[in-house]
PASEBA-1860 file (N, C-alpha, C; in nm, 3 decimals):
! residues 256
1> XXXXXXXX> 1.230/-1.605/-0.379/1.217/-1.467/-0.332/1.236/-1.372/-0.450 ~ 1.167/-1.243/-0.457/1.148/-1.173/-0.529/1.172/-1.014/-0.493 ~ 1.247/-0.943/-0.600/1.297/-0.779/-0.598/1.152/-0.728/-0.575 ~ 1.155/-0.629/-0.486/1.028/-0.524/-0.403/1.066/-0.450/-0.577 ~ 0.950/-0.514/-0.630/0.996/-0.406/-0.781/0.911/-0.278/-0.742 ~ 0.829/-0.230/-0.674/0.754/-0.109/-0.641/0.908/-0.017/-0.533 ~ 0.921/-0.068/-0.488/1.061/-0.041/-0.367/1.142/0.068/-0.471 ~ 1.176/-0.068/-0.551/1.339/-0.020/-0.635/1.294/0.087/-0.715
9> XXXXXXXX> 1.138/0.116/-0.751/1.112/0.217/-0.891/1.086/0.359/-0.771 ~ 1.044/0.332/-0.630/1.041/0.450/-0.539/1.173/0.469/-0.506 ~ 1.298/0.415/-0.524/1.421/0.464/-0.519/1.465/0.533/-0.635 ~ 1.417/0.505/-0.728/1.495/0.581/-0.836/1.380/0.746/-0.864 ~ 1.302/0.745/-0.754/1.232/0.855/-0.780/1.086/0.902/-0.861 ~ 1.057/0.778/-0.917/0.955/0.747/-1.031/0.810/0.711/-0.929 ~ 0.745/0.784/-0.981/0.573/0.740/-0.897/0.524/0.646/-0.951 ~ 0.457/0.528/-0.847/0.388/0.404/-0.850/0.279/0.390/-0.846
17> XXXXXXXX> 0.210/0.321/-0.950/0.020/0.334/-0.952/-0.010/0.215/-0.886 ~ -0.109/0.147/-0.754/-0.130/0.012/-0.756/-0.306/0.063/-0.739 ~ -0.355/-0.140/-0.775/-0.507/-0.084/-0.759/-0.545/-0.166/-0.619 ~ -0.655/-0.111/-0.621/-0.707/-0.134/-0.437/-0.812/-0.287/-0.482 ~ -0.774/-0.425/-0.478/-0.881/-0.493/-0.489/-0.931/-0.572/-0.349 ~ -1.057/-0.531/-0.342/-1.167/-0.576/-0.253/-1.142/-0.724/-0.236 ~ -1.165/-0.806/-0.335/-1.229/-0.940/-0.329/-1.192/-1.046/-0.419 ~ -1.167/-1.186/-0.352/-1.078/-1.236/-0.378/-1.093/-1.282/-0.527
25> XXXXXXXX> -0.967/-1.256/-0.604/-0.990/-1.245/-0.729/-0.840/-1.231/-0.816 ~ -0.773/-1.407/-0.771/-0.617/-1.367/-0.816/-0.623/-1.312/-1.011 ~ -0.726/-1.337/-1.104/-0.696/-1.292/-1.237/-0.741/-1.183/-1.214 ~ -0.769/-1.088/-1.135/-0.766/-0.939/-1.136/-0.592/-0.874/-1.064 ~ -0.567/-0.936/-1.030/-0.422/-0.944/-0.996/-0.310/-0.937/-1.075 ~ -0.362/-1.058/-1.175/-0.276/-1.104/-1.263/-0.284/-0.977/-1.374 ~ -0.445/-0.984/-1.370/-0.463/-0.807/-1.511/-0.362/-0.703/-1.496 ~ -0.364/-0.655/-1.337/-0.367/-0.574/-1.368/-0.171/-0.543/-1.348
33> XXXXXXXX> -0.107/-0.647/-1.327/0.025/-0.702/-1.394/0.043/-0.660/-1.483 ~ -0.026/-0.736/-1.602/-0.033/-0.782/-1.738/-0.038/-0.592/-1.785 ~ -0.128/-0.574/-1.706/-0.119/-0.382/-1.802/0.000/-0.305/-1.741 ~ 0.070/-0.335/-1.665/0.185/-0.255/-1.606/0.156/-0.189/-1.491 ~ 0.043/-0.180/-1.409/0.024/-0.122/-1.257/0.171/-0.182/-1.199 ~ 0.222/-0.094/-1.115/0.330/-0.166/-0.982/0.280/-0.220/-0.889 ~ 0.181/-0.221/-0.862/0.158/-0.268/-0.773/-0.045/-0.297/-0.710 ~ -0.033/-0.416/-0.623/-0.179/-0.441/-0.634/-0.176/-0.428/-0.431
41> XXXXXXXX> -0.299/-0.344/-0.425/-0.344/-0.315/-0.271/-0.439/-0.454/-0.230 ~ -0.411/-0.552/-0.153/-0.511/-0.642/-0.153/-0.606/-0.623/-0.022 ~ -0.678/-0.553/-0.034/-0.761/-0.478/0.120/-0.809/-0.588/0.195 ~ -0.779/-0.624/0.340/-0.812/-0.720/0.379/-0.844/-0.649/0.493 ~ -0.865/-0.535/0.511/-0.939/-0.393/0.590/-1.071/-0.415/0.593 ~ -1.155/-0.377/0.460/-1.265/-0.395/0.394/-1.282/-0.478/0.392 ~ -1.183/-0.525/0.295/-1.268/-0.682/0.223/-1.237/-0.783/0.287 ~ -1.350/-0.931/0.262/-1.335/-1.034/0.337/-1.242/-1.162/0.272
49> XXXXXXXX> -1.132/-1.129/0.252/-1.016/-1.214/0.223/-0.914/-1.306/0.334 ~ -0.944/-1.461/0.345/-0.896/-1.463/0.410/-0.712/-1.492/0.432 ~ -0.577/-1.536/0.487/-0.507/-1.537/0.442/-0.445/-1.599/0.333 ~ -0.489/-1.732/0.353/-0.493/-1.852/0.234/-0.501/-1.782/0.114 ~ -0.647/-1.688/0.088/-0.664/-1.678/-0.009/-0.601/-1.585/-0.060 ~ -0.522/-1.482/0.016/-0.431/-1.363/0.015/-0.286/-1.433/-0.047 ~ -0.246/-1.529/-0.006/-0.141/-1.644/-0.036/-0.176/-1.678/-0.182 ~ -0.263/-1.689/-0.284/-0.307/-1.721/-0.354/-0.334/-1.580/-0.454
57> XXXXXXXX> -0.356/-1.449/-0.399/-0.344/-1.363/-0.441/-0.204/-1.313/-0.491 ~ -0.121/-1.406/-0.356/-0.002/-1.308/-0.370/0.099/-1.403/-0.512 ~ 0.085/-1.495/-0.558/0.102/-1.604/-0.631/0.079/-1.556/-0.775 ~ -0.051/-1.477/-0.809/-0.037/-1.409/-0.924/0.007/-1.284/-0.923 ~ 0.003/-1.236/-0.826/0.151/-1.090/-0.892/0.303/-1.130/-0.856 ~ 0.331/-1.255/-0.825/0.427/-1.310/-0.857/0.484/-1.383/-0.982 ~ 0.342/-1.399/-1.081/0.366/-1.464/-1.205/0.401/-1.358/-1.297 ~ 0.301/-1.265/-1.253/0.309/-1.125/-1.379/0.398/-1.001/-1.306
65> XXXXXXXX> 0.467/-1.045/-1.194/0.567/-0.910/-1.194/0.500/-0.792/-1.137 ~ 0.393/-0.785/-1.061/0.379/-0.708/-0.984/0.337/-0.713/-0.804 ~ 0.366/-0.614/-0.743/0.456/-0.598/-0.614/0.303/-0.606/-0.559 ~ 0.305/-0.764/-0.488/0.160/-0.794/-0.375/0.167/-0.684/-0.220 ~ 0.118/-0.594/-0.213/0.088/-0.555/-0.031/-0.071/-0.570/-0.027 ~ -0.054/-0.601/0.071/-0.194/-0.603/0.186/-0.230/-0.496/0.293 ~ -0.317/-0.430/0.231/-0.395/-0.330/0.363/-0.437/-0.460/0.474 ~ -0.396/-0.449/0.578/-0.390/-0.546/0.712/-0.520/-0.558/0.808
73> XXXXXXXX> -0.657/-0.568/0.828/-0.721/-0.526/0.932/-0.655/-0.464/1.082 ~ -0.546/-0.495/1.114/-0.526/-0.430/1.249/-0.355/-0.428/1.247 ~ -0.308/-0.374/1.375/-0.164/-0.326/1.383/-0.077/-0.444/1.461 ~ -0.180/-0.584/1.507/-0.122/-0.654/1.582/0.017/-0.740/1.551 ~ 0.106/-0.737/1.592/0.229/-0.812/1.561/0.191/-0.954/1.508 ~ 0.089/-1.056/1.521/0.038/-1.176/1.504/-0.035/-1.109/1.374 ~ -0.089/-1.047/1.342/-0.147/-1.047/1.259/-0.069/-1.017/1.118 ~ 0.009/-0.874/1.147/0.113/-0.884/1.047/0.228/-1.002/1.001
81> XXXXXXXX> 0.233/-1.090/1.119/0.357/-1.175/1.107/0.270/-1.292/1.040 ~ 0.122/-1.290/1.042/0.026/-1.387/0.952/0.018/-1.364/0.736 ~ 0.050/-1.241/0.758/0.014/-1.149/0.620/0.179/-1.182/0.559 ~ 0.294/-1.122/0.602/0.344/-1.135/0.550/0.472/-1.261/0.550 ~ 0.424/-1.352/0.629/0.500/-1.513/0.573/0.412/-1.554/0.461 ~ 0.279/-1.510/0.419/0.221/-1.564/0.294/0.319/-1.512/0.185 ~ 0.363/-1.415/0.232/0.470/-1.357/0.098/0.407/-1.199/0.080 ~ 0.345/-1.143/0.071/0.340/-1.040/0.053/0.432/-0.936/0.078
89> XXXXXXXX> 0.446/-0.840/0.003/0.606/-0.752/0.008/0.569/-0.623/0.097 ~ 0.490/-0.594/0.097/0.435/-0.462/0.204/0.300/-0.479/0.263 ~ 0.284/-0.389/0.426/0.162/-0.424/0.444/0.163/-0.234/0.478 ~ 0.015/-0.189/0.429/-0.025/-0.073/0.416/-0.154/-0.120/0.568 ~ -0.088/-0.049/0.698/-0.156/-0.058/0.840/-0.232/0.049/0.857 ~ -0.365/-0.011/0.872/-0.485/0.134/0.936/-0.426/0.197/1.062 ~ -0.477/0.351/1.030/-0.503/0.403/1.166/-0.379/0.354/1.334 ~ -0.287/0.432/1.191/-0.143/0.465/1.296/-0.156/0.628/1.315
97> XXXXXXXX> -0.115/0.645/1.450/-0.183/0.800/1.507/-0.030/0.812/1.574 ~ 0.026/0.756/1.641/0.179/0.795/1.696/0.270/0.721/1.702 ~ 0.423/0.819/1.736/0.528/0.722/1.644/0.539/0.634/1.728 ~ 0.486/0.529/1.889/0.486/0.396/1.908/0.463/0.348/1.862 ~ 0.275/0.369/1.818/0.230/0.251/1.726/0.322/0.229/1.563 ~ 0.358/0.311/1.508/0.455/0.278/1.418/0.602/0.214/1.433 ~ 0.639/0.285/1.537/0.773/0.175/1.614/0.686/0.037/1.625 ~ 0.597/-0.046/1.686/0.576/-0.126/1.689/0.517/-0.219/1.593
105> XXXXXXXX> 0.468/-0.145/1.484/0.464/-0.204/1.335/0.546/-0.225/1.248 ~ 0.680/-0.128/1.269/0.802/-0.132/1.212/0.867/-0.276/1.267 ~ 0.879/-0.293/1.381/0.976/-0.370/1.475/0.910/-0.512/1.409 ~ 0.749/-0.527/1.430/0.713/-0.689/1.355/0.721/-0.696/1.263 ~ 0.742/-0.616/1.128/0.779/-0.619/1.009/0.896/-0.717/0.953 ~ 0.997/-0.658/1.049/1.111/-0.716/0.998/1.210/-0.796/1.115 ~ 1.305/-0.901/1.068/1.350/-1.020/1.135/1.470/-0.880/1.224 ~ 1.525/-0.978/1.329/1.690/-0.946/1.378/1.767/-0.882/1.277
113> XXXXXXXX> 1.835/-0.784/1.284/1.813/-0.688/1.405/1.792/-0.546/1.337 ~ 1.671/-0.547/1.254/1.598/-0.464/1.263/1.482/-0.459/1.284 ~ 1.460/-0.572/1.374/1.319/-0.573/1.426/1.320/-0.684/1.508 ~ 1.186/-0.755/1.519/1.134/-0.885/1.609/1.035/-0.979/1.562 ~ 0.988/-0.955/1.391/0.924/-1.067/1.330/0.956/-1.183/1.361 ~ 0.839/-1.273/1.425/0.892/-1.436/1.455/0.920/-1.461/1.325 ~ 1.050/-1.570/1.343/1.102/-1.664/1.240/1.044/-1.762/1.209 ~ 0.999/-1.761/1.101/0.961/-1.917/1.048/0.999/-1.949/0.864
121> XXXXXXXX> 0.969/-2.021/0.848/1.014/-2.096/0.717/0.933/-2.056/0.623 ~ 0.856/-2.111/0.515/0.778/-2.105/0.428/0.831/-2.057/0.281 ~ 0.725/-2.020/0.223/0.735/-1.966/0.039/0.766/-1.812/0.065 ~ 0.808/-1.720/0.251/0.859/-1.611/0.252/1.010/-1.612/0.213 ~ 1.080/-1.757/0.239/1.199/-1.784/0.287/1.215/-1.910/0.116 ~ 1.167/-1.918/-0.005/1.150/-1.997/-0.090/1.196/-2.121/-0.040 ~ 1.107/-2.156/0.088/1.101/-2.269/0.162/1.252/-2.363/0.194 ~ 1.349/-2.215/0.202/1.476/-2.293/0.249/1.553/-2.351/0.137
129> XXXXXXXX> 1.501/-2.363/0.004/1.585/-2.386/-0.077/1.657/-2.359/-0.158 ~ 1.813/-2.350/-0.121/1.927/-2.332/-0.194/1.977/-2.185/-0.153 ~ 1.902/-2.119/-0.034/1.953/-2.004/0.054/1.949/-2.010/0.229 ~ 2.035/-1.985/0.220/2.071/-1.987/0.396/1.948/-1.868/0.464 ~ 1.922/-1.943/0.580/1.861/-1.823/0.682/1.889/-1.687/0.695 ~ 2.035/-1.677/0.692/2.055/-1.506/0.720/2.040/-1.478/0.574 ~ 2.088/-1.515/0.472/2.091/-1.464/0.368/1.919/-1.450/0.302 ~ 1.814/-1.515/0.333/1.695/-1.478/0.273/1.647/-1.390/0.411
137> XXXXXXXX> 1.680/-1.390/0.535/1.627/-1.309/0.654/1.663/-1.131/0.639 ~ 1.787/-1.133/0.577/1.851/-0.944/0.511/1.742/-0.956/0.396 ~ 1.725/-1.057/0.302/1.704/-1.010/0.168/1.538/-0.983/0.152 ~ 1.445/-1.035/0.309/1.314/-1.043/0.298/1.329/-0.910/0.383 ~ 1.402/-0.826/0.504/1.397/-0.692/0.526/1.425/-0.592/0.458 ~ 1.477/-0.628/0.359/1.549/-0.551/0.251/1.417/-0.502/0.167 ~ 1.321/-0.569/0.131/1.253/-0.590/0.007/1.088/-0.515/0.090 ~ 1.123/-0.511/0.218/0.950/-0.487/0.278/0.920/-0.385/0.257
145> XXXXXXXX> 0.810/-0.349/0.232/0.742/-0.184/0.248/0.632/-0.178/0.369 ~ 0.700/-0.141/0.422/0.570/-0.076/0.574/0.527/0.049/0.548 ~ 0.377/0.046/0.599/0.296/0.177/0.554/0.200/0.218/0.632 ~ 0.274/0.248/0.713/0.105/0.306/0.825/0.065/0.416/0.745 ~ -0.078/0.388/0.777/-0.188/0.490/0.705/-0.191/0.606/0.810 ~ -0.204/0.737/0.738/-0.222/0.844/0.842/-0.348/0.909/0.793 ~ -0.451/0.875/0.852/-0.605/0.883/0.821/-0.723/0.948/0.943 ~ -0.650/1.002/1.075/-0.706/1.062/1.160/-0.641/1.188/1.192
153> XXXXXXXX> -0.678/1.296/1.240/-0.650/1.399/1.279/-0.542/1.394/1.377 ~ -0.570/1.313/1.470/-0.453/1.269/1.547/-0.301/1.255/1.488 ~ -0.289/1.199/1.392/-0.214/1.127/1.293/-0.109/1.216/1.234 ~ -0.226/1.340/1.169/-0.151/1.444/1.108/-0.088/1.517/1.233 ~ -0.138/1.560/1.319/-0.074/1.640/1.414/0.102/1.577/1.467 ~ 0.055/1.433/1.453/0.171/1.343/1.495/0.302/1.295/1.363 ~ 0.258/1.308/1.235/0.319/1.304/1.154/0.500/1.313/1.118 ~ 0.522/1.409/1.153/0.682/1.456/1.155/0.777/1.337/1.257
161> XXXXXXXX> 0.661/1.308/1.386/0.705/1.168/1.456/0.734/1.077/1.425 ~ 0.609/1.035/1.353/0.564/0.892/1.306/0.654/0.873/1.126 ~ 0.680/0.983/1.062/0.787/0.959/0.980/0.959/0.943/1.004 ~ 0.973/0.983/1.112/1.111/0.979/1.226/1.130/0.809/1.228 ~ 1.040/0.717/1.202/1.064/0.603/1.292/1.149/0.530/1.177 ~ 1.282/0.447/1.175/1.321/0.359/1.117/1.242/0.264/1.101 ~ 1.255/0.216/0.975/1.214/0.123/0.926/1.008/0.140/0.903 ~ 1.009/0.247/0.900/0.877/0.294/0.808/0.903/0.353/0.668
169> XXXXXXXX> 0.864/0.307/0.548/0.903/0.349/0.438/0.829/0.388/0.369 ~ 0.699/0.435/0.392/0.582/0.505/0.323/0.485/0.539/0.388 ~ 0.454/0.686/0.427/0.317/0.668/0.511/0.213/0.691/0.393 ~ 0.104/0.667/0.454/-0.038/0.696/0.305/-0.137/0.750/0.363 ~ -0.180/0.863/0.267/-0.268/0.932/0.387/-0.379/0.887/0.307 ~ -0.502/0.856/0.377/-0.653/0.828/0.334/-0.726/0.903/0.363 ~ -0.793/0.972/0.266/-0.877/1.100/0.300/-0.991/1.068/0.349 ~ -1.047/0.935/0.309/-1.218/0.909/0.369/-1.200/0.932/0.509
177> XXXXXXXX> -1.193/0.845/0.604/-1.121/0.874/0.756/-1.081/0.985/0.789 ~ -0.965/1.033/0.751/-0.935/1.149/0.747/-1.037/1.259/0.756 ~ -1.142/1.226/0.669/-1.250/1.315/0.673/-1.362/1.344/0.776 ~ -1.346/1.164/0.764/-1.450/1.135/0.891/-1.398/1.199/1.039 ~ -1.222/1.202/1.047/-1.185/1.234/1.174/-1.228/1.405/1.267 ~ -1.220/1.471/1.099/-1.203/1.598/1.129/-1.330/1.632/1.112 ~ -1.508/1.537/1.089/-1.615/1.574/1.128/-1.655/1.611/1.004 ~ -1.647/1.582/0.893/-1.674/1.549/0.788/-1.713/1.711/0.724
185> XXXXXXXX> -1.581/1.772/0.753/-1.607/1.884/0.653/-1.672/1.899/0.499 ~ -1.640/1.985/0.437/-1.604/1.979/0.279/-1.529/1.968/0.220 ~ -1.551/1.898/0.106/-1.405/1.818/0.062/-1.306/1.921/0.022 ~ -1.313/2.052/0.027/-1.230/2.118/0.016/-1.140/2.183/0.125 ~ -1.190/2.173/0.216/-1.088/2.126/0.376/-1.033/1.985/0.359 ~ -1.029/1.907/0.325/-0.984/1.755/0.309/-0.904/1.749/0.208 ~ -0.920/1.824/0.148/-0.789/1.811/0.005/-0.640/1.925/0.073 ~ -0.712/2.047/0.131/-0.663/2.166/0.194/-0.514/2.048/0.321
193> XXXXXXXX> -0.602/1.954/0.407/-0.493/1.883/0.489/-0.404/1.796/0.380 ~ -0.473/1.744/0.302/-0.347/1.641/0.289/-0.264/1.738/0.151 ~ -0.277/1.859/0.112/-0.194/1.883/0.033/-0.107/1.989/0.128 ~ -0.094/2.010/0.268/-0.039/2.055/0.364/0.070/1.915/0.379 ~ -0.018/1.787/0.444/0.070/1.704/0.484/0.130/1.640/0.366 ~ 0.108/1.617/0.244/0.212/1.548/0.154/0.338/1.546/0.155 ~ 0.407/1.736/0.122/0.513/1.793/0.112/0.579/1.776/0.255 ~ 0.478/1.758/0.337/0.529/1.738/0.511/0.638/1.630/0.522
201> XXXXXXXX> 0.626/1.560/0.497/0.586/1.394/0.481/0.728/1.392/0.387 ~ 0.697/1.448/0.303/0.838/1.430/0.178/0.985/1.493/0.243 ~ 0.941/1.602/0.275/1.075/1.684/0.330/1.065/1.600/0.446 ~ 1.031/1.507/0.533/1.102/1.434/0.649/1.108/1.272/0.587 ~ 1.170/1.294/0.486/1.279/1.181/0.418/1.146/1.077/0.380 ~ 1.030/1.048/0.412/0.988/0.860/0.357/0.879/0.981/0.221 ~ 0.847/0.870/0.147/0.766/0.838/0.060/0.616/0.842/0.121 ~ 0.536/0.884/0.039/0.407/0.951/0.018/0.269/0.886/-0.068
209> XXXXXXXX> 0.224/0.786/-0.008/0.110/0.744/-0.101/-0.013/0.779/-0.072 ~ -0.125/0.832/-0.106/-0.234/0.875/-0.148/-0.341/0.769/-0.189 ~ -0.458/0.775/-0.073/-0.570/0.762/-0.160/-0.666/0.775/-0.129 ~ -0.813/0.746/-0.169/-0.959/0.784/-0.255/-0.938/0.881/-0.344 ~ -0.858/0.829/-0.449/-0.821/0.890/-0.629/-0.974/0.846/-0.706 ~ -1.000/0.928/-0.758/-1.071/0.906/-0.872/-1.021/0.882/-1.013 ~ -1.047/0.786/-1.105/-1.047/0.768/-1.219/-1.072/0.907/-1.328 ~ -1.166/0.957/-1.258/-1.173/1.070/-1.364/-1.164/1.200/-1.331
217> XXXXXXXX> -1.093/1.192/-1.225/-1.010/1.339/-1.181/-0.833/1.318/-1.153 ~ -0.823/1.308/-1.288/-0.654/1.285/-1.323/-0.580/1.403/-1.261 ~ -0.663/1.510/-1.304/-0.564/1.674/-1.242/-0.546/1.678/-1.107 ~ -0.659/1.637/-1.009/-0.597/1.585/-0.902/-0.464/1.494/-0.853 ~ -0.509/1.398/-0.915/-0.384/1.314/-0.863/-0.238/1.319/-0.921 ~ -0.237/1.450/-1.039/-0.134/1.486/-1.077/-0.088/1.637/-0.959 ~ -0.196/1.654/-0.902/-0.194/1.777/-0.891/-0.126/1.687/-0.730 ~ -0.168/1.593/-0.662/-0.057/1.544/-0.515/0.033/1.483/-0.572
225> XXXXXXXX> 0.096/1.422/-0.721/0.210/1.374/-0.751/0.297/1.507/-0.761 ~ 0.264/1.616/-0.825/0.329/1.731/-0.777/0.348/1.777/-0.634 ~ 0.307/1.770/-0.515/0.330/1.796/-0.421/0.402/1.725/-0.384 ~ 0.433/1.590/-0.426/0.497/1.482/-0.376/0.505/1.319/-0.355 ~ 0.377/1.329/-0.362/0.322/1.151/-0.348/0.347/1.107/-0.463 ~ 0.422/1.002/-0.400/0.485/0.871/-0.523/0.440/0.760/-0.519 ~ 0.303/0.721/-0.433/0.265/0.606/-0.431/0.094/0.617/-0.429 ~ 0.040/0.611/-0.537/-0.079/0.593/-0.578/-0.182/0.478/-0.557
233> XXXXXXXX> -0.273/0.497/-0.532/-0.350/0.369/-0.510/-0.533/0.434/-0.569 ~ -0.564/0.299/-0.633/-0.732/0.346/-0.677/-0.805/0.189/-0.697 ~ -0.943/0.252/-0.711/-0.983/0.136/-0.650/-1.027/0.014/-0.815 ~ -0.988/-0.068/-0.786/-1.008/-0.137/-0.902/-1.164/-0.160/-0.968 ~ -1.246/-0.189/-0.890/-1.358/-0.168/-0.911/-1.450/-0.050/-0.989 ~ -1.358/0.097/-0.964/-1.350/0.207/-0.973/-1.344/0.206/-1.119 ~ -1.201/0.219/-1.118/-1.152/0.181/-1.273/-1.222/0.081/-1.388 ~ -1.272/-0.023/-1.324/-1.362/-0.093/-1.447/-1.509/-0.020/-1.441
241> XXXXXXXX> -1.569/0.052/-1.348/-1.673/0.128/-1.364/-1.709/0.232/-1.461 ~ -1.585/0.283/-1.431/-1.525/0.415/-1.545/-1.514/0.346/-1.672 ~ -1.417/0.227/-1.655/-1.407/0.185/-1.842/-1.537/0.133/-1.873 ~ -1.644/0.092/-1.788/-1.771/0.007/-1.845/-1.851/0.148/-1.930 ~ -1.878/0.217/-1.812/-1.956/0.378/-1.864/-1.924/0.456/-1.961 ~ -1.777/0.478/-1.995/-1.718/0.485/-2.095/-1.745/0.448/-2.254 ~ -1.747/0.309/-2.252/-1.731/0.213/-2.343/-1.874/0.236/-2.379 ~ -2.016/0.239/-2.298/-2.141/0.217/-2.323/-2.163/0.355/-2.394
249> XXXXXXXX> -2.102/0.473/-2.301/-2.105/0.618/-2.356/-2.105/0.643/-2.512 ~ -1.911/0.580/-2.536/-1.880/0.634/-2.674/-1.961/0.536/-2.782 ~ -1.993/0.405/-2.725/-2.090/0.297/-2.845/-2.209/0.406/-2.890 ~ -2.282/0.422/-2.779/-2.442/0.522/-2.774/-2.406/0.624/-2.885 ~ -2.351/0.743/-2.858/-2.279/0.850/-2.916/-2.215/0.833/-3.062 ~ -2.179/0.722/-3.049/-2.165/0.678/-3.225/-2.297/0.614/-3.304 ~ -2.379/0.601/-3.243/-2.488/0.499/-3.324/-2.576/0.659/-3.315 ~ -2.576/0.725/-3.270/-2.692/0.862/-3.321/-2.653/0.941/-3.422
END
């Protein structure tokens, strides 16, 4: 078992970058370790990952020291209690709109008695060896990050609720959805809500992650780490797009 190193650096107040990867691909995992990200989003929303291979994901940011969560396809108690006995340290849940459905994502998260995650054994529990049940059962609630996404209109209205709930420790607002909810304004109504709800969100005690960041609109995402959000997310794909275009840019530009 392993320190929620993304956890402990959002306790001391310090903002966390992780990247969003699509597809299964544990040495993109391991990279992006190796460069110092906190943390890796393994979208199993989107992308078609199945758990095994999420188990296998979660294995190289265990080698290189950075903090595995999984965006979850759905809010079901079976499904989360599938994601995180592979080991994964947080699961970032679509399309939480009120504080039940977050009470009830909170509650399968974590074992007795702060919650109702079925018990079982495995590489969550370092397969029982050389730690007692209660003692890896505190130290695996201790270490979780739950994250319902607040990505519908519904959501925001419900917000101040749905941050009320024990044992939620980050909500994340997603602007695509978000956008889509409210009828697909202009993105300048869509930046207008979530730099309303960030500071919302902060002053009712949890942590604040953010995303559809762009690579090359830094002033933005400095501009919601100032409002408050300490938990960053972008898309990895994104990021090597930017460094490919980049790289081809400044080669071109030097050879004229």
């Amino acid at each position: 078992m392993q320190t929620n190193l993304t956890k402990e650096k959002l306790k001391n107040g310090a903002p966390t970058f992780g990247a969003i990867i699509h597809e299964y691909s544990p040495g993109t995992v391991e990279l992006f370790g190796a460069i110092g990200y906190d943390f890796v989003m393994i979208d199993c929303e989107h992308g078609g990952m199945s758990v095994d291979q999420v188990e296998n994901m979660v294995r190289g940011a265990e080698v290189f020291g950075i903090t595995p969560i999984a965006r979850i396809p759905n809010h079901d108690p079976s499904t989360i209690l599938r994601f995180l006995d592979r080991g994964v340290q947080g699961i970032i849940v679509p399309h939480i709109n009120t504080k039940s459905q977050a009470e009830s994502v909170a509650e399968a998260a974590r074992y007795h008695p702060d919650g109702n995650r079925g018990v079982g054994g495995g590489r969550a529990h370092d397969y029982g060896v050389s730690v007692a049940r209660a003692e890896s059962t505190k130290f695996v609630n201790d270490n979780i990050l739950v994250i319902p996404m607040i990505e519908e209109v519904e959501a925001i209205k419900n917000v101040i609720e749905i941050a009320s709930v024990d044992g939620v420790d980050v909500l994340h607002v997603a602007p695509g959805d978000l956008g889509q909810s409210m009828g697909n304004p202009p993105q300048s109504e869509i930046r207008k809500a979530m730099d309303e709800v960030v500071p919302k969100i902060r002053s009712a005690g949890k942590w604040v992650g953010v995303g559809g960041n762009s690579p090359s609109d830094v002033a933005r995402v400095s501009d919601l780490i100032n409002l408050g959000a300490n938990m960053i997310t972008i898309a990895a794909q994104g990021l090597m797009k930017s460094g490919a275009e980049s790289f081809r840019k400044s080669v071109e530009e030097h050879l004229t």
